[in-house]
PDB file with one MODEL, atoms N, CA, C and O in Angstrom:
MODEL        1
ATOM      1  N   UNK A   1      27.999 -58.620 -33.756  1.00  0.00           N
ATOM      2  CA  UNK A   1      28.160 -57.500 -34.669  1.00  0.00           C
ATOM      3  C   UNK A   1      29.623 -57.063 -34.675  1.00  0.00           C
ATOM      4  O   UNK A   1      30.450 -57.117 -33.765  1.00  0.00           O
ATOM      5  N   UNK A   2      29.723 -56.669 -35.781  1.00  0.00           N
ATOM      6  CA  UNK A   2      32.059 -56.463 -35.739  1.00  0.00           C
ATOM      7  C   UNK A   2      31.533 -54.961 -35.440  1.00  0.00           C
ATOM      8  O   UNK A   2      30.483 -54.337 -35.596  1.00  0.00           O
ATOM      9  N   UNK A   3      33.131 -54.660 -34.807  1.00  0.00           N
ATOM     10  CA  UNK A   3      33.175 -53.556 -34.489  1.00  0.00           C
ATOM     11  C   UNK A   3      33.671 -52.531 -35.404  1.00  0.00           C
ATOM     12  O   UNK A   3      34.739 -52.795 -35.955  1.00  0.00           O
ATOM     13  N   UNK A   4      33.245 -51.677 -35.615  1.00  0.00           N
ATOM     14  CA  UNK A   4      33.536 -50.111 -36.908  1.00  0.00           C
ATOM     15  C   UNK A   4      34.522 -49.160 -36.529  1.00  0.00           C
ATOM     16  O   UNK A   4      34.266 -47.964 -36.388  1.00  0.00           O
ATOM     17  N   UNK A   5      35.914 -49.787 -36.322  1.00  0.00           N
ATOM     18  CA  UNK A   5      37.423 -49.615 -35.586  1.00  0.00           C
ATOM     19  C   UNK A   5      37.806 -47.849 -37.042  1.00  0.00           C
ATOM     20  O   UNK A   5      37.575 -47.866 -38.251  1.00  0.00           O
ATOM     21  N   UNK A   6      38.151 -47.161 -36.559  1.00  0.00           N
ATOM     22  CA  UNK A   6      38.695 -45.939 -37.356  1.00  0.00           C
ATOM     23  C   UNK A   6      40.066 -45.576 -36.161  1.00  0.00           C
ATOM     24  O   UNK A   6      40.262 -45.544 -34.947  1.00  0.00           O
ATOM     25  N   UNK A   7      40.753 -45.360 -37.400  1.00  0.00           N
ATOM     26  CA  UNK A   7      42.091 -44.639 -36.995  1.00  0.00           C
ATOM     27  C   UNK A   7      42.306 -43.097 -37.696  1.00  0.00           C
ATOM     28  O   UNK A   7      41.962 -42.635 -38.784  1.00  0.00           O
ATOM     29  N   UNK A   8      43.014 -42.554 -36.581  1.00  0.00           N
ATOM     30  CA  UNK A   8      42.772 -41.126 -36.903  1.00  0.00           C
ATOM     31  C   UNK A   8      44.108 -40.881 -36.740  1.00  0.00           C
ATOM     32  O   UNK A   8      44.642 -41.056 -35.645  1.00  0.00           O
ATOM     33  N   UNK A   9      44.874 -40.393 -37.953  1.00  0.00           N
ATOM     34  CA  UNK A   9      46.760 -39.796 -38.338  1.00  0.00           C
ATOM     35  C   UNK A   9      46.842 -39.116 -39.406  1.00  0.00           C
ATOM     36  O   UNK A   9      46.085 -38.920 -40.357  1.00  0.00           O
ATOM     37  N   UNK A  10      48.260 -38.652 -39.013  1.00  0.00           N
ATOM     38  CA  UNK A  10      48.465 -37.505 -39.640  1.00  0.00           C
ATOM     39  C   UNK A  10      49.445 -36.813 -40.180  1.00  0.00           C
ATOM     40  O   UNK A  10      49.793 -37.636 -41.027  1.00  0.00           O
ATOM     41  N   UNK A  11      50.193 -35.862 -40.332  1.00  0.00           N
ATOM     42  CA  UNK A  11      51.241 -35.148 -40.937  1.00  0.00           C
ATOM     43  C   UNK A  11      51.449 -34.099 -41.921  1.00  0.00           C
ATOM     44  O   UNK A  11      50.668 -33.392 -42.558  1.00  0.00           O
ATOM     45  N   UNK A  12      52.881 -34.203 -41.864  1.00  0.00           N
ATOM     46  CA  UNK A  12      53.209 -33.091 -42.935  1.00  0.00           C
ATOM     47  C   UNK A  12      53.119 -33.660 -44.180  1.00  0.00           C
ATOM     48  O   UNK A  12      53.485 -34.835 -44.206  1.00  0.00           O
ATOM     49  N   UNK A  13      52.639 -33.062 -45.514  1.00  0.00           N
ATOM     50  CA  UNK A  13      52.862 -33.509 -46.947  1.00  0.00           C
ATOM     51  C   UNK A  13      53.748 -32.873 -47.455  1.00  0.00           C
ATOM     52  O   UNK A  13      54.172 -31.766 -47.123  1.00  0.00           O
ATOM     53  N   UNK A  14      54.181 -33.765 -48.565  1.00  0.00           N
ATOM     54  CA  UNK A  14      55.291 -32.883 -49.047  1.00  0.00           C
ATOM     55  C   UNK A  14      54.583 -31.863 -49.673  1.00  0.00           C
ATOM     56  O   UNK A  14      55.293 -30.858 -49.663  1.00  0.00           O
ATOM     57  N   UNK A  15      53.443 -31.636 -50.248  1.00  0.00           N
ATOM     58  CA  UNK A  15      52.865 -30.378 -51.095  1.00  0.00           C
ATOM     59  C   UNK A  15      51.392 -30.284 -50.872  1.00  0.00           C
ATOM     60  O   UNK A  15      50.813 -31.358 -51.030  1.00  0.00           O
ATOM     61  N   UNK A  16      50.568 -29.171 -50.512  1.00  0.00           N
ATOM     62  CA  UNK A  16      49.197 -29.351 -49.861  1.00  0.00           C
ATOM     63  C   UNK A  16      48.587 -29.523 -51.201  1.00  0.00           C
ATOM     64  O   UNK A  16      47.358 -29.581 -51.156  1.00  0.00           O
ATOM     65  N   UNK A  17      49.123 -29.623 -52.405  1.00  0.00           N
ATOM     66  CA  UNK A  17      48.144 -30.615 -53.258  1.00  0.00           C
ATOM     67  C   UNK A  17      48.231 -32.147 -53.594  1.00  0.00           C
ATOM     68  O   UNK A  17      47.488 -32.641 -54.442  1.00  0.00           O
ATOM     69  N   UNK A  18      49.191 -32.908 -52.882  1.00  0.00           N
ATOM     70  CA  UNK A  18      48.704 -33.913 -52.603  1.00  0.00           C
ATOM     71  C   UNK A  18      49.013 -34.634 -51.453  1.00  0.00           C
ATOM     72  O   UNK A  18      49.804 -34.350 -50.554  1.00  0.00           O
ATOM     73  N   UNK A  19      48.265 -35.636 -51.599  1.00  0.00           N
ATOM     74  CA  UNK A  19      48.287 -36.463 -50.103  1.00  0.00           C
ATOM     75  C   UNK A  19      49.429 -37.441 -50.107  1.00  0.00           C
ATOM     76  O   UNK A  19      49.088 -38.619 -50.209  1.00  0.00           O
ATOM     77  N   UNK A  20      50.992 -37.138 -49.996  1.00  0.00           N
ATOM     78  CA  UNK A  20      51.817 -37.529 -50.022  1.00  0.00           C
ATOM     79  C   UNK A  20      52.782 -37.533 -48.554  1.00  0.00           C
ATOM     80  O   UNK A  20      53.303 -36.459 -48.256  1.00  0.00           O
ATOM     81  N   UNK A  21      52.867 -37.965 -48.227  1.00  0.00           N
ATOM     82  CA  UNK A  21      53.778 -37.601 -46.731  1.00  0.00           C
ATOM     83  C   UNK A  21      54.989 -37.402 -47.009  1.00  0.00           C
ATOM     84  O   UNK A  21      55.660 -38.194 -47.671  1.00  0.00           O
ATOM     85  N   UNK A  22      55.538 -36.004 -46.401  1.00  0.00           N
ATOM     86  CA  UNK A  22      57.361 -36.057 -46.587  1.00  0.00           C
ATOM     87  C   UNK A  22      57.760 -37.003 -45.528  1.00  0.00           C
ATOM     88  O   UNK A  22      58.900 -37.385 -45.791  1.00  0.00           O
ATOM     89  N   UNK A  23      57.318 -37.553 -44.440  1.00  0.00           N
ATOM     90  CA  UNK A  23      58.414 -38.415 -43.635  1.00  0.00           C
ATOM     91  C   UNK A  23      57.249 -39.481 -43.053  1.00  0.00           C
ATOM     92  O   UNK A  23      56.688 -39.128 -42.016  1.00  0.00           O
ATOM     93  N   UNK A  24      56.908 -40.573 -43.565  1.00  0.00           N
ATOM     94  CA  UNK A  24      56.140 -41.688 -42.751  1.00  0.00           C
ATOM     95  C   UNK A  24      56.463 -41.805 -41.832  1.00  0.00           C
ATOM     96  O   UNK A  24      55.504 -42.134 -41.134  1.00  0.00           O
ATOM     97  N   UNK A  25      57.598 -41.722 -41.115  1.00  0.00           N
ATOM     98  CA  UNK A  25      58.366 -42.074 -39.630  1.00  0.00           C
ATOM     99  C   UNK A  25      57.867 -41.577 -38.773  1.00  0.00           C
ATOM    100  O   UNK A  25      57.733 -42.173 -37.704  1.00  0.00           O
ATOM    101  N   UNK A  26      57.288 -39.924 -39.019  1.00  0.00           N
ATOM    102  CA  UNK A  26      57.138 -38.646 -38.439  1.00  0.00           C
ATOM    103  C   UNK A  26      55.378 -38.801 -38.591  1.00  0.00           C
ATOM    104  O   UNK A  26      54.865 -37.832 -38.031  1.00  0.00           O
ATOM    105  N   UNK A  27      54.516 -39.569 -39.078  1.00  0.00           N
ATOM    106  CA  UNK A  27      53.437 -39.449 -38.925  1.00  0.00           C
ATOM    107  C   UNK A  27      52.858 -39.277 -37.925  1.00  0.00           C
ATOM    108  O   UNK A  27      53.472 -40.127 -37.279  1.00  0.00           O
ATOM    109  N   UNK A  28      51.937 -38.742 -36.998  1.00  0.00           N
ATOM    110  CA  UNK A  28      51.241 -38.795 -35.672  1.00  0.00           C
ATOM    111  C   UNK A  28      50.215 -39.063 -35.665  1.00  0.00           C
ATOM    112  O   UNK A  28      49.229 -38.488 -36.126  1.00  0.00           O
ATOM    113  N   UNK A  29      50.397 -40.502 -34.832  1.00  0.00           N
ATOM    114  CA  UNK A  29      49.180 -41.326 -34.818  1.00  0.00           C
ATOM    115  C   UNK A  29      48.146 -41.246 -33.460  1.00  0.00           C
ATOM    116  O   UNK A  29      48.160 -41.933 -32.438  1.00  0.00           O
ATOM    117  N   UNK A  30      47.207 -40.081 -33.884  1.00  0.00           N
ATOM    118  CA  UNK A  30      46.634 -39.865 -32.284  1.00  0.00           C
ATOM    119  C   UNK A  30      45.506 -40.633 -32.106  1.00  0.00           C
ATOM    120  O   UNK A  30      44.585 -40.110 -31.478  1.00  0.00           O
ATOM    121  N   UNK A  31      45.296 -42.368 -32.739  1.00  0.00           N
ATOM    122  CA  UNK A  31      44.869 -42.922 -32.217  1.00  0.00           C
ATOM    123  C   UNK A  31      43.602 -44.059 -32.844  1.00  0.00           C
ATOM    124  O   UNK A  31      42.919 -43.754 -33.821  1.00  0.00           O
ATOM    125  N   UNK A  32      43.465 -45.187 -32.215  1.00  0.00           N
ATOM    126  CA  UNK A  32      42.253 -45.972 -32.878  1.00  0.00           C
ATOM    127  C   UNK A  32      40.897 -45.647 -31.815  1.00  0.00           C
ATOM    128  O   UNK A  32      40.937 -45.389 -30.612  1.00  0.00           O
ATOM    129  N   UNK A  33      39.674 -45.763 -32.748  1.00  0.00           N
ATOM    130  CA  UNK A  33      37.875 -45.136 -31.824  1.00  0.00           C
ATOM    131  C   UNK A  33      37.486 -46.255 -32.575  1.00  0.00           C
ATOM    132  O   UNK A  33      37.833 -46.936 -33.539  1.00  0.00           O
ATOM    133  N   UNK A  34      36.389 -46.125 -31.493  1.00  0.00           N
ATOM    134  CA  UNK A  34      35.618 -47.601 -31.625  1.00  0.00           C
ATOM    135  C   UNK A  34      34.062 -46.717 -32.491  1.00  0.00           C
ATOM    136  O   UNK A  34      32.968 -47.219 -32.232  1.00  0.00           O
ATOM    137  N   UNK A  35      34.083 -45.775 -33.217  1.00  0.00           N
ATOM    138  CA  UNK A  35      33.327 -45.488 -33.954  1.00  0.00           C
ATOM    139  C   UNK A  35      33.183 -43.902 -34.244  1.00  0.00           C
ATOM    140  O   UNK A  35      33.399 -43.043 -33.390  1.00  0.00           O
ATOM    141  N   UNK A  36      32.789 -43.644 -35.563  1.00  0.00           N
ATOM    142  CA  UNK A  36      32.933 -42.386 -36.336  1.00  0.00           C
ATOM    143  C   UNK A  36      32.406 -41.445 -35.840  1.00  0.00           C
ATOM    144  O   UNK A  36      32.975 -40.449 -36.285  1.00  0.00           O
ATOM    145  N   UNK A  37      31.446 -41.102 -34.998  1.00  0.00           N
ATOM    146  CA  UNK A  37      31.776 -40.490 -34.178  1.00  0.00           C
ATOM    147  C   UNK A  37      33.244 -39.501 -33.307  1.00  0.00           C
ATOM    148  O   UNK A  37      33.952 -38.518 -33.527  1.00  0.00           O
ATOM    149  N   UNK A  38      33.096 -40.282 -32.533  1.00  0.00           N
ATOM    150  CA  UNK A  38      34.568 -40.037 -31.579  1.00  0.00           C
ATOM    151  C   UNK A  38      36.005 -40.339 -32.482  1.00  0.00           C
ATOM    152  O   UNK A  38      37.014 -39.826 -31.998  1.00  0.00           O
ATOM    153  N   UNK A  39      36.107 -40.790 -33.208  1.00  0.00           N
ATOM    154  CA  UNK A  39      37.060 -40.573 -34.465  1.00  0.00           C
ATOM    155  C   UNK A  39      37.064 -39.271 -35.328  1.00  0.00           C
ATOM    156  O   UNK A  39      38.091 -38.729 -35.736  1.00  0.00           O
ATOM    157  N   UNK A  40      35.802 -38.841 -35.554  1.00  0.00           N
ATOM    158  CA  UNK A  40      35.906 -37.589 -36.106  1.00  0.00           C
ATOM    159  C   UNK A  40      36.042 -36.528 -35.323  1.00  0.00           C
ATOM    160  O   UNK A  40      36.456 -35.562 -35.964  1.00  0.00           O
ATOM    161  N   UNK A  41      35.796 -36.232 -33.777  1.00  0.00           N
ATOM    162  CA  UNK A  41      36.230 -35.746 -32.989  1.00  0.00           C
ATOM    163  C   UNK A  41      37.634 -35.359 -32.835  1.00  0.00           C
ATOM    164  O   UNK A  41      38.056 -34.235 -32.563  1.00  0.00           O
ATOM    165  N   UNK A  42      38.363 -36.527 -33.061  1.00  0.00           N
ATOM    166  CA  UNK A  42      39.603 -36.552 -32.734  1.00  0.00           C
ATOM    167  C   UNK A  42      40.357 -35.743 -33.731  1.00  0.00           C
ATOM    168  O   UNK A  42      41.171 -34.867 -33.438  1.00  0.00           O
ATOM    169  N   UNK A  43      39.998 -36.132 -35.011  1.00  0.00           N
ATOM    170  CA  UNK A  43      40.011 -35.480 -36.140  1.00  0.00           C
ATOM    171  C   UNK A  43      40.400 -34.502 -36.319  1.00  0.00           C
ATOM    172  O   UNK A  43      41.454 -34.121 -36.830  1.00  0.00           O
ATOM    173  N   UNK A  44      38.932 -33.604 -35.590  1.00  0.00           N
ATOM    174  CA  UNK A  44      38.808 -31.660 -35.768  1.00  0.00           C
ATOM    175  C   UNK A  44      39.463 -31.720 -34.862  1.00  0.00           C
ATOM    176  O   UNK A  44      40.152 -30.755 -35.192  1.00  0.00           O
ATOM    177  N   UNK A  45      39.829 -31.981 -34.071  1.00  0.00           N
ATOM    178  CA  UNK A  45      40.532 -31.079 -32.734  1.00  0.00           C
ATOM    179  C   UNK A  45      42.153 -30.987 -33.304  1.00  0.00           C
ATOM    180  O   UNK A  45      42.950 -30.058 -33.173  1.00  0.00           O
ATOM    181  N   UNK A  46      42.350 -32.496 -34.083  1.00  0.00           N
ATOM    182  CA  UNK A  46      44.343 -31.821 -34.651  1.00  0.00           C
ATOM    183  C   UNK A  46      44.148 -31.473 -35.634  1.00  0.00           C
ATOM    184  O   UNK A  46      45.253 -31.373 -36.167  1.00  0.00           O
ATOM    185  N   UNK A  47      42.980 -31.027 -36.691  1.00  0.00           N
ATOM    186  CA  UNK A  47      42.886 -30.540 -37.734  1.00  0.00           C
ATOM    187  C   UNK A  47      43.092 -29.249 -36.905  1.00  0.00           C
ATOM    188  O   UNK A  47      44.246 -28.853 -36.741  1.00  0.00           O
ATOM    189  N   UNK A  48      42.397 -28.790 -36.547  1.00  0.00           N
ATOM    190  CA  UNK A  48      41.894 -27.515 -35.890  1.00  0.00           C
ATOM    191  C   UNK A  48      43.345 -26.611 -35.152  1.00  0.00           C
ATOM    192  O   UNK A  48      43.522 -25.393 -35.115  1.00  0.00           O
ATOM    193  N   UNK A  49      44.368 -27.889 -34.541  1.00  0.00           N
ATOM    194  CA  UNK A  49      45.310 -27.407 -33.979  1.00  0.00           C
ATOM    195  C   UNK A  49      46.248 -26.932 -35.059  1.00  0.00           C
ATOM    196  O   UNK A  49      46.785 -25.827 -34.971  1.00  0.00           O
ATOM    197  N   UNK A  50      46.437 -27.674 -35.990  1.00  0.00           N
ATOM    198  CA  UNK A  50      47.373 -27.482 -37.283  1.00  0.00           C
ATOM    199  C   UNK A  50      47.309 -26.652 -38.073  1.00  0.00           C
ATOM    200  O   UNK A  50      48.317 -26.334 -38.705  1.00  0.00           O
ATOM    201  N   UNK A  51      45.500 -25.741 -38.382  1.00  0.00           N
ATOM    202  CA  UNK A  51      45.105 -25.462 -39.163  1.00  0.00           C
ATOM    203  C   UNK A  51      45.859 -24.267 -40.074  1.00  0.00           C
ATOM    204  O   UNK A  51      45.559 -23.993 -41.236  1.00  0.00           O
ATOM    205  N   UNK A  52      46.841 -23.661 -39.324  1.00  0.00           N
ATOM    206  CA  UNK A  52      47.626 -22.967 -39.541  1.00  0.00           C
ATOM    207  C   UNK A  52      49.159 -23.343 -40.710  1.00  0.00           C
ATOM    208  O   UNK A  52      49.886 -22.612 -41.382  1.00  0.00           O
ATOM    209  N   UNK A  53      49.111 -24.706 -40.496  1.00  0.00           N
ATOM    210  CA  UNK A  53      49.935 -25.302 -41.574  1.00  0.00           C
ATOM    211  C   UNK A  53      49.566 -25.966 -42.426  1.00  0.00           C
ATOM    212  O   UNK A  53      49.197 -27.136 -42.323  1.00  0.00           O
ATOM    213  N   UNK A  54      49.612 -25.320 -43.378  1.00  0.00           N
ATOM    214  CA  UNK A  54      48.908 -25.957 -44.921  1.00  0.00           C
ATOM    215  C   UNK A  54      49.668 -27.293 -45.791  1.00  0.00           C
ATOM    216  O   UNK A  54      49.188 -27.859 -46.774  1.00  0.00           O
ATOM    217  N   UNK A  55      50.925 -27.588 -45.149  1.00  0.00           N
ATOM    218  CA  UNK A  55      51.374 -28.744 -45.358  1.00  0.00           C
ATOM    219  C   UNK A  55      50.844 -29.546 -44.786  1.00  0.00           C
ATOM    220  O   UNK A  55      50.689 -30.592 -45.416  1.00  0.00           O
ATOM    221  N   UNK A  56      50.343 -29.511 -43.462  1.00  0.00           N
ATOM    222  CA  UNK A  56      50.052 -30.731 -42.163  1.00  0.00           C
ATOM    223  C   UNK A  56      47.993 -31.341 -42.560  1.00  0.00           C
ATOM    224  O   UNK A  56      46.958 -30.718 -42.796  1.00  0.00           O
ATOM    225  N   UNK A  57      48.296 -32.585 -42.450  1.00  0.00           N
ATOM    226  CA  UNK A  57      46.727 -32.901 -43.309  1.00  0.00           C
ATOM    227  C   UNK A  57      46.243 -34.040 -42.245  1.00  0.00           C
ATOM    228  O   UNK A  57      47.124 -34.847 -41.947  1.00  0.00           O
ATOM    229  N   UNK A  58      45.201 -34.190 -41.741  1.00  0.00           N
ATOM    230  CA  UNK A  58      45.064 -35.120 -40.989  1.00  0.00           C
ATOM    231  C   UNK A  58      43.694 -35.809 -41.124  1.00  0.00           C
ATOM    232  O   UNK A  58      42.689 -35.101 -41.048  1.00  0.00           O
ATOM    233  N   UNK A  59      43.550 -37.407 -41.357  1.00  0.00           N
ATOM    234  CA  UNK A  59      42.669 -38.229 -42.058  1.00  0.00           C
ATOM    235  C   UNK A  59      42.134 -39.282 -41.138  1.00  0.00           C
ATOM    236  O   UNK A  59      42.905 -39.480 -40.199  1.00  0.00           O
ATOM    237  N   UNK A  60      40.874 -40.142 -41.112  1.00  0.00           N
ATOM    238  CA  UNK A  60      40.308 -41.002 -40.764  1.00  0.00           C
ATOM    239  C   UNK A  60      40.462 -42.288 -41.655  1.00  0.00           C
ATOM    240  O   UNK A  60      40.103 -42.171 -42.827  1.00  0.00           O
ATOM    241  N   UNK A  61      40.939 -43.470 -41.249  1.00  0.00           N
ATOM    242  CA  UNK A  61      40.806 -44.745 -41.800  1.00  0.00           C
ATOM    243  C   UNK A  61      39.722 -45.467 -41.274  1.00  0.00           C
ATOM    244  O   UNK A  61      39.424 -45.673 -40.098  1.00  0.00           O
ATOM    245  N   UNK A  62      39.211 -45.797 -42.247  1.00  0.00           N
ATOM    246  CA  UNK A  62      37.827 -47.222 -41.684  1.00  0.00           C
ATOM    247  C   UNK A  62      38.714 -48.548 -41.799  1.00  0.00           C
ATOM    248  O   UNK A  62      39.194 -49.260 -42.681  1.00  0.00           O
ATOM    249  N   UNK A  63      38.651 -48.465 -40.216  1.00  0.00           N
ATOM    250  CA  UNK A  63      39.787 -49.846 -40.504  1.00  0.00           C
ATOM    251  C   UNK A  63      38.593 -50.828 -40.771  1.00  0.00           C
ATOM    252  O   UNK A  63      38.974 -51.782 -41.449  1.00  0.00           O
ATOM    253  N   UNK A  64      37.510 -50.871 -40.504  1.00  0.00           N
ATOM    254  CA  UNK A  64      36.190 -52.185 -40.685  1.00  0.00           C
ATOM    255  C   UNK A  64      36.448 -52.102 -41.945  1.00  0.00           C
ATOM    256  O   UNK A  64      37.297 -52.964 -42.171  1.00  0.00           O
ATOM    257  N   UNK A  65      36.200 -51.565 -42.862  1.00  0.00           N
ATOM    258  CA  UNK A  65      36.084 -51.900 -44.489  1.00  0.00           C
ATOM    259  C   UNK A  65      37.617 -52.627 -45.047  1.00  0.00           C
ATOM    260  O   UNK A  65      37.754 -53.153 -46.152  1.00  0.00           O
ATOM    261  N   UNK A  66      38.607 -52.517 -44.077  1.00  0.00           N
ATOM    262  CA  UNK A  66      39.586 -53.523 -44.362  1.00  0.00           C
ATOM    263  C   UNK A  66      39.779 -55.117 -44.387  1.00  0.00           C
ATOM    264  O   UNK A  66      40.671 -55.838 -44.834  1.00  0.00           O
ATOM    265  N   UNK A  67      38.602 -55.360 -43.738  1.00  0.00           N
ATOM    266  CA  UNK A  67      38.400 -56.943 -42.922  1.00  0.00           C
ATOM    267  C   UNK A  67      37.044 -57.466 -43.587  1.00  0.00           C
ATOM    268  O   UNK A  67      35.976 -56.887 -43.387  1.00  0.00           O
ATOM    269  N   UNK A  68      37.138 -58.371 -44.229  1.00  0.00           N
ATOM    270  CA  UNK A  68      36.017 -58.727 -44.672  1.00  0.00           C
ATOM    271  C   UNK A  68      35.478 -60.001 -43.668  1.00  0.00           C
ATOM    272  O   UNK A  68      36.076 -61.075 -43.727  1.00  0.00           O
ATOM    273  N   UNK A  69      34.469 -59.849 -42.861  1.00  0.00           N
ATOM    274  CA  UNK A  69      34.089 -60.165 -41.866  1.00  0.00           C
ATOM    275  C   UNK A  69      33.546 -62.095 -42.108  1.00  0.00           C
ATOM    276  O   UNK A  69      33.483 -63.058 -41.344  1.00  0.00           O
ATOM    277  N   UNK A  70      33.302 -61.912 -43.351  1.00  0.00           N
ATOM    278  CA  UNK A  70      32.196 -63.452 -43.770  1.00  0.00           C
ATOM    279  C   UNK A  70      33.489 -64.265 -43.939  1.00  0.00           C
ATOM    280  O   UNK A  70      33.517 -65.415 -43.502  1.00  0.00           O
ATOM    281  N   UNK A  71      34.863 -63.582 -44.721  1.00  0.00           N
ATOM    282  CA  UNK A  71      35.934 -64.433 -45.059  1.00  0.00           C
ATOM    283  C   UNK A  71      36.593 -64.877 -43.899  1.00  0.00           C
ATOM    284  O   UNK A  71      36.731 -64.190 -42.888  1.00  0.00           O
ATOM    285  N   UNK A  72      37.156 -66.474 -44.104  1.00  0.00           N
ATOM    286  CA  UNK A  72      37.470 -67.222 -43.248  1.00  0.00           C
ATOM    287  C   UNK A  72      38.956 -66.308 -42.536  1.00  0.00           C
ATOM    288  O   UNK A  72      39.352 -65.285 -43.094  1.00  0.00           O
ATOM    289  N   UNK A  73      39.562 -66.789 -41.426  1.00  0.00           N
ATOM    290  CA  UNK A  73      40.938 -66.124 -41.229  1.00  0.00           C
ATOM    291  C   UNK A  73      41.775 -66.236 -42.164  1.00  0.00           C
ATOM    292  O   UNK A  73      41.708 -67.234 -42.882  1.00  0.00           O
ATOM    293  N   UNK A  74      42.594 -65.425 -42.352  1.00  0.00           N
ATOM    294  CA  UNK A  74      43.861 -65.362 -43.003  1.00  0.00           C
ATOM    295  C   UNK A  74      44.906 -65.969 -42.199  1.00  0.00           C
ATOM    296  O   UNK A  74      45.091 -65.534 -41.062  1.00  0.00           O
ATOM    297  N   UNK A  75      45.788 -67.159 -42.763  1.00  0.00           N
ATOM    298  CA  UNK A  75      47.250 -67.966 -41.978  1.00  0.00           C
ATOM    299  C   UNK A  75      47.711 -66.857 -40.907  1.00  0.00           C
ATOM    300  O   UNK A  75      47.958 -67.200 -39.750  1.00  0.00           O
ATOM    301  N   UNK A  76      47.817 -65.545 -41.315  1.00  0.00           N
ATOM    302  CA  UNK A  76      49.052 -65.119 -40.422  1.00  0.00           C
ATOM    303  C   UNK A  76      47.650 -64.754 -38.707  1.00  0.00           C
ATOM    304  O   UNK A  76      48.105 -64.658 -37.567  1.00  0.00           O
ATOM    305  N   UNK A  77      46.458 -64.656 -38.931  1.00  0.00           N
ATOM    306  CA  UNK A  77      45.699 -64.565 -37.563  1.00  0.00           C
ATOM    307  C   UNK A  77      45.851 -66.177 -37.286  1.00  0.00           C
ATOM    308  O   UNK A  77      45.240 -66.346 -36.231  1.00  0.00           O
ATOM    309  N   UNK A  78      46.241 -67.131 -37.613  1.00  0.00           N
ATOM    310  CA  UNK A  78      46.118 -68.350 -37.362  1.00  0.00           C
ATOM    311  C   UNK A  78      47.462 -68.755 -36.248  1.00  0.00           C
ATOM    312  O   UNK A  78      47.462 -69.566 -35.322  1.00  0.00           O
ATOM    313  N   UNK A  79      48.601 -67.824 -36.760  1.00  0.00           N
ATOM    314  CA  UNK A  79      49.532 -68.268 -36.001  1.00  0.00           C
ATOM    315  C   UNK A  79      49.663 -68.233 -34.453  1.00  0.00           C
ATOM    316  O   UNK A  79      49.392 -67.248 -33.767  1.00  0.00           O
ATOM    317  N   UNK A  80      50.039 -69.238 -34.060  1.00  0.00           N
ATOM    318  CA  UNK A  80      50.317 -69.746 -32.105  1.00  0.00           C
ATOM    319  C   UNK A  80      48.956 -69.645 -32.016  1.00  0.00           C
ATOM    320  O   UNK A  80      48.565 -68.690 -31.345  1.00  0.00           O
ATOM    321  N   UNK A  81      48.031 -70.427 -32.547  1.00  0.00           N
ATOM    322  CA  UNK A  81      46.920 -71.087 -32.450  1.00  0.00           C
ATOM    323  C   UNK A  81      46.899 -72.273 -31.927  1.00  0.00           C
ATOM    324  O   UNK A  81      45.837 -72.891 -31.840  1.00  0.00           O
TER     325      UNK A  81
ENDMDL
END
């Protein structure tokens, strides 16, 4: 069974109407969970810390829905094979 990998980051936007980042560099990445659960955990707690700054927005990626599991590897997982 593949694993249901979520990443949980974050930052300042340039404007709290959209989801734009003023500095990618400056993103804070507090981290990859091995399921939605404990990813959304992680979530509320720097949502929760920030909540006070209406620029600062912080999101969950499904990294599983990135990987299509049936398709063969892609060259670049192939390399120093």
């Amino acid at each position: 069974m593949a694993q249901r990998l979520h990443l949980v980051f974050g930052g300042e936007l340039e404007t709290p109407s959209k989801n734009v980042f003023k500095n990618v560099a400056d993103l804070h990445i507090v981290g990859i969970f091995p399921d939605y659960a404990s990813a959304y955990n992680a979530w509320k707690t720097e949502a929760q810390r920030t909540v006070d700054n209406a620029h600062t927005r912080y999101y969950i990626a499904h990294l599983h829905r990135l990987r299509d599991e049936e398709a063969a590897a892609s060259a670049t997982e192939e390399i120093g094979v």
